[in-house]
N, C-alpha and C positions, 0 to 999 in steps of 0.2 A: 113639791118640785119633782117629786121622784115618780109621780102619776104621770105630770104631763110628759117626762121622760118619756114612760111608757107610753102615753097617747102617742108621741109623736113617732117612735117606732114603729107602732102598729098602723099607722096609716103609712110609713113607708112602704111595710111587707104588702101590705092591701093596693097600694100605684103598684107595686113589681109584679104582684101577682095580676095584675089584669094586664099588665105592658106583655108580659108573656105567655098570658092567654090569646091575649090580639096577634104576637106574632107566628104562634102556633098555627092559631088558625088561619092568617095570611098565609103562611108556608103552604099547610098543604092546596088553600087552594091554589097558589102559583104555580104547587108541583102534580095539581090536577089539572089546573088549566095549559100550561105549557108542556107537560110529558106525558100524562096516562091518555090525556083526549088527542093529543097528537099520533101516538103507537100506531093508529090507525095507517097515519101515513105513511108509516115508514118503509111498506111497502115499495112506495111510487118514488122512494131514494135507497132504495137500499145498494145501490150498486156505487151510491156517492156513499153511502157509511161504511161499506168493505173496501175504499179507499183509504179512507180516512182511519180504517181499523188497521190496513196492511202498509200504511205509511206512517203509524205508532209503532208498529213491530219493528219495524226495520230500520226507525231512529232510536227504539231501545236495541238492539243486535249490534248497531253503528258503534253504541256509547261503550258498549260492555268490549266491541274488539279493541275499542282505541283505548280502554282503561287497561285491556290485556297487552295491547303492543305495547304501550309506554310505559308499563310494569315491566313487559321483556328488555327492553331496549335498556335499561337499567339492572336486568341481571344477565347471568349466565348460567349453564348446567357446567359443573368441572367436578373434578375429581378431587375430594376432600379426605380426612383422615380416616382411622375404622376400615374393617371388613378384614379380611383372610385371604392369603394365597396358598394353592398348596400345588408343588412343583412333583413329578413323577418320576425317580430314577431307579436305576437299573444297578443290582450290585451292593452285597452286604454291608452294614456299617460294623466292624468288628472294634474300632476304634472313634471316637468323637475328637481325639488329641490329632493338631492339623500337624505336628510333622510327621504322623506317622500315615496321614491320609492318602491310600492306593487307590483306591475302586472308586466308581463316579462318585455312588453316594458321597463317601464320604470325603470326595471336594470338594464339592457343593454343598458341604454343612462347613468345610473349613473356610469356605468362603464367607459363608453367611454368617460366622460366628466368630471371625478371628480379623484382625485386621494386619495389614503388615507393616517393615519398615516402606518400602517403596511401593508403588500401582499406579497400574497401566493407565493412564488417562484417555478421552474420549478422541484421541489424534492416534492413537496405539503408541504412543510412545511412554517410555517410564517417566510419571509425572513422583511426587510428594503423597505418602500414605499418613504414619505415623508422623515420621520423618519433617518436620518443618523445612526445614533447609540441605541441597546436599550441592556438597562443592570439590572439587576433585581440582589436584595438584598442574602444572603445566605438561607433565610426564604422564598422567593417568597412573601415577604410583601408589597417591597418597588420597584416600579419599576421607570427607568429615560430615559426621549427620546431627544437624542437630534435632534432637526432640520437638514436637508442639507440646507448649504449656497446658498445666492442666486438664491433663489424660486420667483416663479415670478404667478401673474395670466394672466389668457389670455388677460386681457385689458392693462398688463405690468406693475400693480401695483406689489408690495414686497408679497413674502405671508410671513407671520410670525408667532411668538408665541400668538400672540393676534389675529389671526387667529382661529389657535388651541382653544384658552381658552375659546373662543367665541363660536366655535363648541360645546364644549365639553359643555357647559354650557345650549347652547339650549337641550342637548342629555340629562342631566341631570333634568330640567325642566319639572315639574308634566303638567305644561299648554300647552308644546309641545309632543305633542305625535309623535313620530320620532318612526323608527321601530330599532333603535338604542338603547330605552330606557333603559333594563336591562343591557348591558353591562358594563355599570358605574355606576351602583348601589349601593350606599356607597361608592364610591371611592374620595378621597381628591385630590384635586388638586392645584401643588402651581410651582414657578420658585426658583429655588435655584440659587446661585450666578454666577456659572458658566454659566447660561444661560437654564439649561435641564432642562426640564417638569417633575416635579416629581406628580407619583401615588402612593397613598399611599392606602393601600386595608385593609378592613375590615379586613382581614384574609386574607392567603395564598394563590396565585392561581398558580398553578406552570404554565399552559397555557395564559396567563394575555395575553400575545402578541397576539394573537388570537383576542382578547373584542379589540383590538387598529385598526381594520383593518375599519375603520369610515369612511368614504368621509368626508374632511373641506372646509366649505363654505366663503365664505368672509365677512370678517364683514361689511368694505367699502362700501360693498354691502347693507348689511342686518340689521343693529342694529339698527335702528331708523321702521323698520318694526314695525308691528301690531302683537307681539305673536299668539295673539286666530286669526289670516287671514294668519299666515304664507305660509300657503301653497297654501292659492292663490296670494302671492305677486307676483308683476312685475317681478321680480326675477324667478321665477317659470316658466314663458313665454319664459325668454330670460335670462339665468343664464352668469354670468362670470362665467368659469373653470380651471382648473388646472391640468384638464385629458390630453391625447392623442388630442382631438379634441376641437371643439369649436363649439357653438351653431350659423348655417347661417341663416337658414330659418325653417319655417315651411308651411306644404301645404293638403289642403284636397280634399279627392275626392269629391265632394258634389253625384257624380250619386249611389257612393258604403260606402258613409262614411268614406273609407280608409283614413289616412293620410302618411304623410313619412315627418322625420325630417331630415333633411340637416345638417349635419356637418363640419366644413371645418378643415383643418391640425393645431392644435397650435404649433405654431413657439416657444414658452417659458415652452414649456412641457419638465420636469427633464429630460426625459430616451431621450430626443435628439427630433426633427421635426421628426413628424411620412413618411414614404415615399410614403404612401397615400399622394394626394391632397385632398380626401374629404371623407368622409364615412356618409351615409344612411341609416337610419332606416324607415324601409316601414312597417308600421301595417296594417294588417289585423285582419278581422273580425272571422274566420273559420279558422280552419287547411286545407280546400278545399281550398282556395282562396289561401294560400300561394302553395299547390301544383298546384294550375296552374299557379300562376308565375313563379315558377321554370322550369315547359315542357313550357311555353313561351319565358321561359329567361329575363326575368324582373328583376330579382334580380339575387345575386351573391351566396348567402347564406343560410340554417337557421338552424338553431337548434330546432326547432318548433316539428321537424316530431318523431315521434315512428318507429323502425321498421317496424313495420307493414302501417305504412302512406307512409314512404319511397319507398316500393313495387308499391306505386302508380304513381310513376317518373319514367317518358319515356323516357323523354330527356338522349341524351348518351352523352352531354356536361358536364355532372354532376359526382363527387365521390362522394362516399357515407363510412362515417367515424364513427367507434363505442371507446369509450371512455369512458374506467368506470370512475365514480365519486364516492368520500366520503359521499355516501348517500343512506339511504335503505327506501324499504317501507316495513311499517308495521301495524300490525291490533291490533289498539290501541283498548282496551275495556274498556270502564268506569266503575271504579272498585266501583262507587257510583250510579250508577243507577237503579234501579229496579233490575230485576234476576240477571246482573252480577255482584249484590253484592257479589253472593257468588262467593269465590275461586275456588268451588269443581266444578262449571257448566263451569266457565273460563277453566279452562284446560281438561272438558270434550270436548270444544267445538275444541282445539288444535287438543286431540286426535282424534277427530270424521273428522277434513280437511285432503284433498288429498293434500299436499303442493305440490308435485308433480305434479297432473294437473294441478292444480293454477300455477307454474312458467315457466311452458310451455308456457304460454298464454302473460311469455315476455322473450322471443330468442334474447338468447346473452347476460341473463343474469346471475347474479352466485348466488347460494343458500344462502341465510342469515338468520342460525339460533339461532344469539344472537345479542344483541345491539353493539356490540366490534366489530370491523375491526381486521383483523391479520395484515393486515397495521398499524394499531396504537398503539397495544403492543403485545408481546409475551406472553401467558398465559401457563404455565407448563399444565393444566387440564382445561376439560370445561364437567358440569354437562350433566349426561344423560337426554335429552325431550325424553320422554315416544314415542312411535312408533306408527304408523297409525291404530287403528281401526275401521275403522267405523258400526259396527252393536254394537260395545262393546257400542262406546259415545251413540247411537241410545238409546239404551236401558237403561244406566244411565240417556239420556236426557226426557228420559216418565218416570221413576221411580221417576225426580228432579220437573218434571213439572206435574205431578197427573192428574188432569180431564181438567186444563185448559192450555191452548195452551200458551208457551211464545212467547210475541212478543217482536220484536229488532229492532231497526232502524239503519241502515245502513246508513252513509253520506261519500261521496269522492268527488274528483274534476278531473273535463274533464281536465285530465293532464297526458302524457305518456299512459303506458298499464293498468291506474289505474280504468276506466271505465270498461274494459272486465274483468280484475283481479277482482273487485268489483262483476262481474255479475255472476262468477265462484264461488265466495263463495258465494252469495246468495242462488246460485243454493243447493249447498251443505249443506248450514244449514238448507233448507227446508225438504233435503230429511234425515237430522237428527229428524227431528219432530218441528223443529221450523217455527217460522211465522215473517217474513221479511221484511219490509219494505225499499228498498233503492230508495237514491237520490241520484243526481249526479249535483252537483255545478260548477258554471264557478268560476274559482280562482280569486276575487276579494277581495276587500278590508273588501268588505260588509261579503263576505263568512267567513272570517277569524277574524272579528268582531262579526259576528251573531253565530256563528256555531261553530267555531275552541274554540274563547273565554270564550264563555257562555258554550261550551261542551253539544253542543246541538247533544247528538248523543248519543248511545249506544255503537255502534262500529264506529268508524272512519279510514279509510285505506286511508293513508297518507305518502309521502314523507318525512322525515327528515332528514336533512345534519347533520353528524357524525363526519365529521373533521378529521384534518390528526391523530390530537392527542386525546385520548380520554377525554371523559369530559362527563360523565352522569348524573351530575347534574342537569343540566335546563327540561332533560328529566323524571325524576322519584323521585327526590326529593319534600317531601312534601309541603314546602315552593314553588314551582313554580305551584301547582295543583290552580291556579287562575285565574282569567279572563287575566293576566297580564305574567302567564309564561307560560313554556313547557311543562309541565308535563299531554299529553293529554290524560293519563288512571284517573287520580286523583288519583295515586297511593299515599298510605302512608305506611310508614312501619319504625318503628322508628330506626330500627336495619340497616337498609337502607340507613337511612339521614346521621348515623353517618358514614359508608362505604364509602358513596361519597362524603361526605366532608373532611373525611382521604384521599380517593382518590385524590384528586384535591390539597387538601395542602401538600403534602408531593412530591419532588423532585426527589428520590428516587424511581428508575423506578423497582425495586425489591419489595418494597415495597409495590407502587401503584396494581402492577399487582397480590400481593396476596390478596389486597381487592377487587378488580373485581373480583379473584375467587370466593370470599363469595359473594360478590354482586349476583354472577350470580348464587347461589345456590337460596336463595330467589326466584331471578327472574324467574325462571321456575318453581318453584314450589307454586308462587303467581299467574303466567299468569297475569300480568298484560296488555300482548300485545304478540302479533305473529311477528315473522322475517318472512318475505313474499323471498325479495331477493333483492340485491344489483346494484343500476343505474346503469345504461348506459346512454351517450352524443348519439344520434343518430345527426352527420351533413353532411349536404351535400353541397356539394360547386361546384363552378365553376372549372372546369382542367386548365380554364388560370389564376390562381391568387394563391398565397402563402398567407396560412394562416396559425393556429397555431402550432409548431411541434406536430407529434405526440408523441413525447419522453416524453413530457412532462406531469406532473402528476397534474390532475386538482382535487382541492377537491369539488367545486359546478362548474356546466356548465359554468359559467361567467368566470371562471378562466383561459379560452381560450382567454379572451385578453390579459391577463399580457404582454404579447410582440405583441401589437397590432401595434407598432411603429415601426414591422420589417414587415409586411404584406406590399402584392404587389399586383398591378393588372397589372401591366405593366413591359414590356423587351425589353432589346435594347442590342448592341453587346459590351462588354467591353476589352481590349485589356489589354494581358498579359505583366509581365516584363520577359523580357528572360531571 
């Protein structure tokens, strides 16, 4: 049985093998008869087969776009987590602790590293920071904040109300000098049962929310510190945070002095993990040094530059962004110094300025000729300032000055257009008949201890943040004319004190706004100071990275990070839902 088996297999193999012999050699003759003997012709078509060649190309070209379009059409390019920023500023960091932060740097690292009870939301007005809830009594007497749950610091400890209390106690603190100090000035502080922070205020402040936008530091940190060393504790080196980011490294150039602080992502930051892996602060020495890391591409960022500094960027990697801010400069005059005691030479000296060439000298800015934003309230009327004459001041200023020459001293800071704006009125109160004296200060700690406080100056041309909402108290109220407030004319006026402290207490934005009218009768007609014109943000950034919208309404320059934790330097393709 197992033979015929085997026969019968082997005459299978014997039919397959000749069935595929036969069609072998059928094949090729088919593929001699129909293709090699035919090649001949292909001459007498060949212009119908490089049709037929170039209308197979271009239905494969067809397939491969429509597989690419309909691939697209289902994603998109956006900006994803990953990459690095590294922002450019100008100005030592001698501290990392944010109450003790003076110079840019270092508040733009307290920005970036510290979060507060209150911030500015993208309307400029004081939205909720830490802060959950904040609710203020029917008087503005009594204010109450409560905490958001489950706050954390970067090292993963709790942040909490003894936190806060602790903060606020250092801020309050005669032996801590924090640049926070007046804002809690007389103000009580205690926990009510429910748990909320209550403020309780000398008197009425209807802006209170405003005084609460504080950096808090950690106590776990800090409370067995050395008050009178606070600010060079360990802490200060290498701080826990509660911002956006988190303190990595730090590193110096020794050949240029430059440093750059390292930051890396906090994972336990409120408003979510920032989508940066790490953000960089690189100081420099000069406004030149950061413009040429920017036409080098070294950094990503800055906001360092003036219009006019920005002109000097090559680089076509770069946009260039203008941003008004809540802040004017103005030419404060010390209404207690020498000649500008009097009133009558103060406002000769308005009428005798070009305000007009003076705000040329910064493009792209907007004229500011009262202490009030029309952003901050509606005023029915705003008093007449007398009009430009200058031969008229000329000649009241030799009638006021007799045989002997007044001289003035002029003080500003190498900040923005404030150095050429400073050299424009010099110019101009010389050829009033006066005698001039100006200097021009780096904005340090020392500047604004030595000069700013003691009001070592006659005239001072100066930056001031104004805020979304008005508040002219710290600025022209008699009580702050000290080494310790705002008031950098020493103006006094007692009709005044009472205007701005109605102002400020009363809720009642009808009301408010008919004592700034009176306020502002006074105030031009005392000259305590000149509106010069209204900031501008100049920044310029990298075209590959997302940074703050522009929609957004900043009251000081730092307020471009409030949403630092949606900034991107990096993209990758994301796929749509259909």
């Amino acid at each position: 049985m197992a033979n015929s088996i085997k026969k019968r297999g082997q005459k299978i193999i014997r039919r397959l093998s000749r069935v595929s012999n036969k069609a072998r050699a059928e094949g090729k003759e088919h593929i001699k008869e129909n293709f090699l003997q035919r090649l001949s012709h292909v001459r007498s078509i060949r212009l119908l087969v490089l049709e037929w060649l170039l209308l197979a190309v271009i239905l494969i070209v067809l397939s491969v776009a429509q597989a690419f379009w309909f691939a697209n059409s289902y994603a998109e390019n956006v900006f994803v987590s990953g990459g690095s920023y590294v922002e450019a500023t100008v100005g030592r960091v001698n501290s990392m602790n944010p109450l003790f932060a003076t110079t840019t740097s270092e508040k733009v690292l307290s920005r970036l590293m510290f979060a507060t009870l209150t911030a500015t939301d993208s309307s400029g007005h004081p939205g909720v920071g830490l802060a959950n809830r904040i609710t203020a009594s029917e008087e503005g007497k009594v204010w109450k904040v409560r905490l958001r749950e489950n706050l954390k610091w970067s090292d993963g400890e709790p942040l909490t109300i003894d936190d806060v209390l602790f903060t606020i106690g250092l801020v309050q603190n005669p032996a801590v000098p924090t640049v926070y100090g007046s804002n809690l000035s007389g103000v009580k502080v205690s926990v009510d049962e429910t748990g909320e922070i209550v403020f309780t205020l000398p008197s009425a402040y209807a802006d209170f929310a405003v005084a609460l936008e504080i950096p808090i530091v950690p106590k776990h940190e800090l409370e067995d510190a050395e008050l009178k060393t606070l600010v060079e504790d360990d802490f200060s080196l290498a701080p826990v945070t509660s911002g956006a980011f988190v303190f990595n490294a730090r590193q110096t150039t020794s050949a240029s002095d430059e440093e750059v602080i390292y930051l890396s992502a906090n994972p336990y930051y409120y408003l979510n993990k920032p989508l940066l892996n790490s953000f960089a602060v690189h100081v420099y020495n000069e406004k030149s040094d950061v413009i040429a890391a920017i036409n080098g591409g070294a950094v990503t960022a800055t906001a360092e530059l003036t219009g006019l500094d920005a002109n000097k960027v090559t680089s076509s990697n770069f946009y260039r962004r203008e941003t008004r801010i809540d802040a004017g400069v103005f030419m404060f005059m010390n209404t207690t110094s020498g000649a500008l005691k009097d009133a009558s030479l103060r406002r000769t000296i308005r009428q005798g300025l070009d305000l007009t060439a003076i705000r040329e000298l910064a493009p792209g800015s907007e004229a500011l000729d009262y202490p009030l934003l029309t952003s901050q309230i509606a005023l029915s009327s705003y008093p007449a300032i007398p009009a430009y004459n200058h031969d008229a001041a000329a000649d009241k200023i030799a009638s006021i000055s007799g045989e002997n020459q007044i001289t003035l001293s002029i003080a500003t800071v190498n900040s923005g257009y404030l150095p050429v704006v400073a050299e424009e009125i010099k110019t101009e109160l010389e050829s009033l008949g006066l005698n001039v004296v100006l200097t021009t200060y780096e904005e340090t700690q020392e500047f604004v201890a030595n000069i700013v406080a003691r009001r070592g100056y006659d005239i001072l041309i100066y930056e001031i943040e104004m805020g979304a909402d008005p508040d002219l108290l710290p600025y022209y109220h008699s009580s702050q004319a000290s080494t310790a407030g705002l008031n950098l004319s020493n103006y006094n006026n007692a009709m005044v004190d009472d205007l701005l402290v109605g102002a400020r207490e009363t809720l009642d934005n009808d009301l408010r706004a008919r004592k700034y009218e009176t306020f502002l009768t006074y105030w031009v007609e005392d000259a305590p100071a000149i509106g010069l014109y209204q900031a501008n943000m100049t920044y310029i950034y990298n075209k590959n990275v997302r940074t703050y919208d522009e929609n957004e309404v900043l009251v000081v320059e730092l307020d471009r990070f409030m949403d630092v934790e949606n900034w991107a330097a990096n993209k990758g393709t994301k796929n749509l839902t259909p």
